[in-house]
N, C-alpha and C positions, 0 to 999 in steps of 0.2 A: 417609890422614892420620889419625891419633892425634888423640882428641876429648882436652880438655882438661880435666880434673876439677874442678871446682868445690864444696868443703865448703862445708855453714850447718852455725853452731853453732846451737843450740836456740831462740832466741829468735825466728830466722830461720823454722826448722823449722813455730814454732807459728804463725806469720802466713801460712807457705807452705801448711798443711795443716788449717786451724782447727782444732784438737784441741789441749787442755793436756796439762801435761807426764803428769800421772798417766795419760793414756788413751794416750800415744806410748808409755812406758812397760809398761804393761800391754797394748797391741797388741804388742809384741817378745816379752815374757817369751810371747804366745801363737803366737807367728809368724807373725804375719799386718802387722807393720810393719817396715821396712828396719831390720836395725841399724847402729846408729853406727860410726863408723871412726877406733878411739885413733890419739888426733892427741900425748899425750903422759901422763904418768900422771893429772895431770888434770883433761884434754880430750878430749872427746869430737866429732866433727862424723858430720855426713848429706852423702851422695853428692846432690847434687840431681839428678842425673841418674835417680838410684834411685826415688828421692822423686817424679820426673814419671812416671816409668813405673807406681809403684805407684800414682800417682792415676788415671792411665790407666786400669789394670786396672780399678777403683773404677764409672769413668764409663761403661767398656766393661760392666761389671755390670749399672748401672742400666739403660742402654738395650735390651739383650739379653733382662730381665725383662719393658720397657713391650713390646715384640713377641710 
């Protein structure tokens, strides 16, 4: 079965990921945050799926360091 996608627009993003807009932003421009998915010229949203997986990686980081 086909997982169903679910966009946040930005305001979503920043309460999902505590980080403002400047540091989402300059996480992408360095590649190291999901980018956004044009939802229309302009609209922008985040895969939340993406978005749990990269905090995943995140918290898989920290723990991996404290061992």
């Amino acid at each position: 079965m086909e997982r169903i996608t679910r966009f946040l627009r930005l305001p979503a993003v920043i309460e999902m990921v505590g980080l403002q807009r400047t540091a989402i932003y300059g996480r992408i421009k360095a590649g190291t945050f999901p980018k956004p998915v044009q939802l229309g010229p302009r609209a922008v949203a985040w895969d939340e799926q993406e978005l749990a997986e990269w905090q995943g990686g995140l918290t898989r980081g920290v723990k991996k360091q404290l061992n």
